[in-house]
N, C-alpha and C positions, 0 to 999 in steps of 0.2 A: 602317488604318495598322499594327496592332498583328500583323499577319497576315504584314506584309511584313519584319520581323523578325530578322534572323539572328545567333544567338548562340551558344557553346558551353552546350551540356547535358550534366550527368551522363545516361548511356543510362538506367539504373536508376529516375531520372525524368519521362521523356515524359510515361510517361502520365498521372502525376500531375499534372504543368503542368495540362493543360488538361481534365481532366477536373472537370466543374462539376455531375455528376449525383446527389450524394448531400449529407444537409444534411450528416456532421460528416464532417473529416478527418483523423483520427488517426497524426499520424510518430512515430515512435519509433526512438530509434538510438544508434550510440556515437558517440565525439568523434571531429570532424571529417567526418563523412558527407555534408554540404552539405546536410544536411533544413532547415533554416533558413533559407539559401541560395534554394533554389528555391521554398521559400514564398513569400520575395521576389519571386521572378520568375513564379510565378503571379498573387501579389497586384496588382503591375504591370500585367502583362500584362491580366486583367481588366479593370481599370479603365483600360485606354485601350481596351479593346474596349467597352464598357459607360460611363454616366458613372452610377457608383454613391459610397457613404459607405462606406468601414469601418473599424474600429475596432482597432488594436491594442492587446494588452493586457499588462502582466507585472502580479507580484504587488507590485513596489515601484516606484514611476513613476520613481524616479533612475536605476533601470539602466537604463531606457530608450532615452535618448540615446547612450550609447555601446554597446546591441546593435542594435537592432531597427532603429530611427531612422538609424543611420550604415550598417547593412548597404542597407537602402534604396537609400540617396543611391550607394553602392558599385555595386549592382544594376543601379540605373539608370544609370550612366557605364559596365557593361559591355555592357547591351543597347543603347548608345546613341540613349537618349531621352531622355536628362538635359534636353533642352532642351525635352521637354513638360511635365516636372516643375519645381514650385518648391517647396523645402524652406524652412519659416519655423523659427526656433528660438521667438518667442515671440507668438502661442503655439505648439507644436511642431506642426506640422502639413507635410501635405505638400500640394500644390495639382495638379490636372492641368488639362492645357489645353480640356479637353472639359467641366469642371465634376467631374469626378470629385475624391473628398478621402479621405486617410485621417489621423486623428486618434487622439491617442493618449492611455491612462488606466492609471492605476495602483490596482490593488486595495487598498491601502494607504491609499487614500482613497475610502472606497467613494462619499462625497455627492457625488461627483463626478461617477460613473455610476450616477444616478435616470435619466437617459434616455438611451436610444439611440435617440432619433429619425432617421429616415433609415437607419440603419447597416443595410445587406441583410448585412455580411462580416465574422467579429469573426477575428483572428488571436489563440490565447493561448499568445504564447512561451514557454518552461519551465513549464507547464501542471502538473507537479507540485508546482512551489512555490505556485501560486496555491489558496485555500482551496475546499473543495466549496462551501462558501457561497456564493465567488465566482460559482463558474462555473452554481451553480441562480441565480443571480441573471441572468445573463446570460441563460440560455436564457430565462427567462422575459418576457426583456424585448426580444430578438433576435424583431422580428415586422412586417417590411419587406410591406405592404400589397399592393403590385405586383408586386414582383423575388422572386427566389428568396435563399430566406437561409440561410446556411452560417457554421457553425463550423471553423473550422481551430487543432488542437493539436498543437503539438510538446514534445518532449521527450527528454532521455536518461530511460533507464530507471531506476526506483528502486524500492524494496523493495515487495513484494506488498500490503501492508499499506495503500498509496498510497490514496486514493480513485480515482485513475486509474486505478490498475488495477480496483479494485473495480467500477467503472462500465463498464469498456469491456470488460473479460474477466471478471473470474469473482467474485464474493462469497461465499464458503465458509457466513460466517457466516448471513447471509438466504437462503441458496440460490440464487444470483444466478448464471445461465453464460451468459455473450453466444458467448466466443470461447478457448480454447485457445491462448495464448500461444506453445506451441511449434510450430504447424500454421504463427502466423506468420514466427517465425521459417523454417521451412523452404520457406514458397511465398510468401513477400516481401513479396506483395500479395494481399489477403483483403477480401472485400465481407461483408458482416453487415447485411442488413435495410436503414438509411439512410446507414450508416457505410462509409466506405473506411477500410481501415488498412495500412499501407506502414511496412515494416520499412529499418532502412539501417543500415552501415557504414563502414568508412573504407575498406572495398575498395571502394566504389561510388565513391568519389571516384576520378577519373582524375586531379587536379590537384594534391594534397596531395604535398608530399613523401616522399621516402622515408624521412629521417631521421625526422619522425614517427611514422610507422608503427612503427618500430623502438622509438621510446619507449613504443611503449601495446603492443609487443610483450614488452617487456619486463618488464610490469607484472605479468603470469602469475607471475614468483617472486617480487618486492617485494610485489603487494599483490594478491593474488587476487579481492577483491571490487570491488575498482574496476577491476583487467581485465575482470572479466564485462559492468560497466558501460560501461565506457569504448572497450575494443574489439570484446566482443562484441555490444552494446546488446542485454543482454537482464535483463528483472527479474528477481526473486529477492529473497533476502535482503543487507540493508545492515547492516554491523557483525557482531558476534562474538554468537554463539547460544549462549544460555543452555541448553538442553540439546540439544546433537548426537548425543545416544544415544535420542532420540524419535522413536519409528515406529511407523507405523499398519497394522495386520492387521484383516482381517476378523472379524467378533463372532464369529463358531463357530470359530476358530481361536483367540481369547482364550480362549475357553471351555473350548476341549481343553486348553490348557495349564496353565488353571487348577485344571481337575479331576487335570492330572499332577503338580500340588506335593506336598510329601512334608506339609511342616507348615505351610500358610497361615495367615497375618494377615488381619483384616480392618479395612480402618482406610476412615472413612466421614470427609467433611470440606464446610463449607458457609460461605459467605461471603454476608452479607447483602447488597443490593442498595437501590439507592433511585428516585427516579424517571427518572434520569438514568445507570443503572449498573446493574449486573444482578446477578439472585442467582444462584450457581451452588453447587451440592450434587452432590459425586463419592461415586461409591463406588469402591473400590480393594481390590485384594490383594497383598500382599510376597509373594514367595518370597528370607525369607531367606537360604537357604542360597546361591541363584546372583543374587542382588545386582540383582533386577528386579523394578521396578513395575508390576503390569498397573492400568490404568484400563478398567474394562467397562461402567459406567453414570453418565449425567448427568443432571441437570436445571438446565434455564437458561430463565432468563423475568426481562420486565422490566416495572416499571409495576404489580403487583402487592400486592394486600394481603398481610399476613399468613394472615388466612382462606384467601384465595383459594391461597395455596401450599401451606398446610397440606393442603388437597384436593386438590393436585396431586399432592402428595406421602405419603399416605395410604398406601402400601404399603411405604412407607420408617420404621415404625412401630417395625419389629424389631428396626430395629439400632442400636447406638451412635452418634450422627454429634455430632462437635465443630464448633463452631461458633464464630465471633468475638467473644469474651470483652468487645469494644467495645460491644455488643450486649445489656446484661443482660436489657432489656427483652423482647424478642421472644423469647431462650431460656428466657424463664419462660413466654412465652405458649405457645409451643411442646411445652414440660414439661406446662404444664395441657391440652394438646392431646390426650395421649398417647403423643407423640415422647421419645425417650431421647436426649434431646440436653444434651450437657457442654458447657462453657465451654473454648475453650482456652488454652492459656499464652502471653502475649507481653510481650515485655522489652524494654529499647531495643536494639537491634538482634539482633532475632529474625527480621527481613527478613531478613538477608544470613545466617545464619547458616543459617537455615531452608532458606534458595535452593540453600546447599553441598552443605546434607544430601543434598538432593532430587539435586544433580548428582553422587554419588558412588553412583547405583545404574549399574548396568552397564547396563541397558537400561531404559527406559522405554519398556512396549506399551501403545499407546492402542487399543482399540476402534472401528474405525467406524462404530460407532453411537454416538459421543460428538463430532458435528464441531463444536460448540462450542469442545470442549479442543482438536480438532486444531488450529481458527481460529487459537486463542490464544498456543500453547505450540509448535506444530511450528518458525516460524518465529520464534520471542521473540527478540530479541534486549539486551543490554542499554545503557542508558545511558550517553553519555559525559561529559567536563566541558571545559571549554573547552583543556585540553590533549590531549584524545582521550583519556583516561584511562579504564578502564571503573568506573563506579559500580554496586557490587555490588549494592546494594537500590534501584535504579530501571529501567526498562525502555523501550520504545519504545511499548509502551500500557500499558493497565492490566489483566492478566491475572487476572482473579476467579476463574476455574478454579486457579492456581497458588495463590491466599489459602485455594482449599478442601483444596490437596494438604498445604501451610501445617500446618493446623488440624489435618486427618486426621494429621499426621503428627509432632504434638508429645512423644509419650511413643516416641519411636522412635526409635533410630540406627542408621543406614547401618553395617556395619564399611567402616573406613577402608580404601580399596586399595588405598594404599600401605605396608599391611602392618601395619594396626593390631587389634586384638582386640575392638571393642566390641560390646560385650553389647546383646541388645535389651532394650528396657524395657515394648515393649508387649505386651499380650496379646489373643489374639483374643476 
């Protein structure tokens, strides 16, 4: 029945509908694309070819109803087959006349999904508001006996940082690379091993209006990062970055420029780590005079003793490195170690004032042979409050690299560039 059919499709689509050969399905796009849309009409469509169970999901089960649930019922009165389907409100469910069901849960209550019995098809709407908890919990429990069983996620795009992304394209920090983000953007559609991933737009829509288009066209000079989301559906960074003057060269290329300063600094900086958080220990060089940071070596590990790092760190012997003054303990252990490690200076808001400092060099070169710091700091952005306000001393993670830049960098000031005179205070 399902075969005989006749409906309008976005073109950009087809092949998505009914391709059933890969377990996950990866959409990703800007607002208004109909990625959602024909998820619907895949999911549909399946289960009246098939009488299977699946599952849809968001991260809070209230929104549920008025997206997923009502897109549905929408779906089905345009492919008209409303009348194989029965939508119950309680409990929320949908019925098909073949036995097929799809049922619906909110991550938000996770005792709710201990089992997916039956479920071969889990749909996870806005898949980056839902927790990676969520979704390892799912795969692990998505294991339909007989049928083939499939993940499908949609989403707009959101900042690198996402578990989303981390999982489906690249993890900087674990060394993680599935896929190249921008390959999809420019070939739309990309197979990876078991994964489809299908890129969209609001130009794939043939049905959206114009005047839409015009409003997320617009958005290019009001709000730049939500047009990149919104019209362009591609990741990136969310919010205002903490330092836009950080770029990454090659280590022989930091090297050269650092053997060309006239009178380098060397400021060394470490932030203790616990088992849930990481240690990270920079080394760094100022070139006062032209108003730039180089960062040329790190060490970062987590889960670790003190012994254990101290032997990591063994050739870090020579230098001066300041460390989190919260900490007295392990800088004395460290001291008896043979480490020339200070304590450094913190005051109640030595966060934001430290952050400034750090933002008033002219460049900041990271080394890549540090992709720790790149992980952490290329894309930092910082914290809002519930009026979108930026919070100068909070961030969108916790950057232990920046607590070591922090440390290394307490007996130092930046001269001010809007034309102030100050003296440095550190010495090599």
């Amino acid at each position: 029945m399902a075969d005989n059919i006749d409906f309008a499709l976005n073109d950009h689509f087809y092949d998505f509908v009914d391709d059933w050969n890969y377990k996950f399905y990866f959409l990703v796009g800007g607002y208004g694309s109909s990625k959602s849309y024909h998820v619907a009409v895949k999911l549909i469509k399946k289960l009246l070819e098939e009488k299977r169970k699946a599952l849809v999901v968001r991260e809070v089960f209230d929104t549920i109803r008025d997206s997923c649930y009502d897109l549905l019922q929408e779906v089905a009165e345009a492919m008209g087959v409303d009348g194989y389907l029965t939508f119950t409100s309680s409990p929320m469910q949908v019925k098909f006349s073949n036995g097929s069901r799809i049922i619906f849960k909110g991550m938000d209550k996770p005792a709710k999904l201990k089992s997916l019995n039956g479920v071969s098809i889990v749909w996870i709407e806005e898949c980056s508001e839902v927790k990676y908890a969520g979704f390892k919990e799912i795969l692990g429990r998505l294991r339909h006996p007989t049928l083939s069983n499939h993940i499908i996620l949609s989403t707009n795009p959101v900042s690198k940082g996402n578990w989303c992304y981390k999982y489906f394209f690249q993890d900087k920090k674990k060394k993680v690379f599935v896929l190249d983000d921008e390959k999809l953007y420019k070939e739309r559609t990309v197979v990876v091993g078991n994964t489809y991933y299908h890129h969209s737009t609001v130009d794939d829509n043939f049905f959206v209006p114009k005047e839409y288009v015009e409003q997320l066209d617009d958005l290019q000079t009001h709000d730049p990062d939500l047009y990149r989301v919104a019209r362009q559906g591609r990741f990136g960074v969310n919010g205002s970055l903490v330092f836009p003057q950080f770029v990454v060269e090659p280590a022989n290329q930091v090297e050269k420029e650092i053997k060309a300063i006239r009178t380098p600094l060397e400021k060394n900086g470490m932030d203790f780590g616990f088992v849930t958080s990481y240690n990270a220990a920079l080394r760094m060089i100022v070139d006062h005079d032209e108003k730039i940071l180089y960062i040329y070596r790190e060490y970062y590990s987590r889960n670790k003793t003190d012994p254990e790092i101290a032997e990591d760190m063994k050739d870090w012997k020579d230098i001066v490195i300041k460390a989190d003054c919260a900490e007295p303990k392990a800088i004395r252990y460290y001291k008896q170690s043979g480490f020339r490690m200070k304590a450094c200076k913190k005051f109640k808001g030595s966060r934001a004032m430290y952050t400034k400092k750090v933002k008033r060099f002219k460049k900041i070169v990271c080394s890549d042979a540090c992709p720790n710091t790149i992980d952490e700091l290329q894309d930092l952005t910082f914290a809002v409050d519930k009026d979108d306000e930026i919070i100068e001393d909070e961030f969108n993670i916790d950057p232990h690299t920046l607590s070591a830049i922090w440390y290394a960098l307490d007996d130092y000031e930046v001269s001010d560039l809007k034309g102030g005179g100050l003296r440095t205070l550190g010495t090599r």
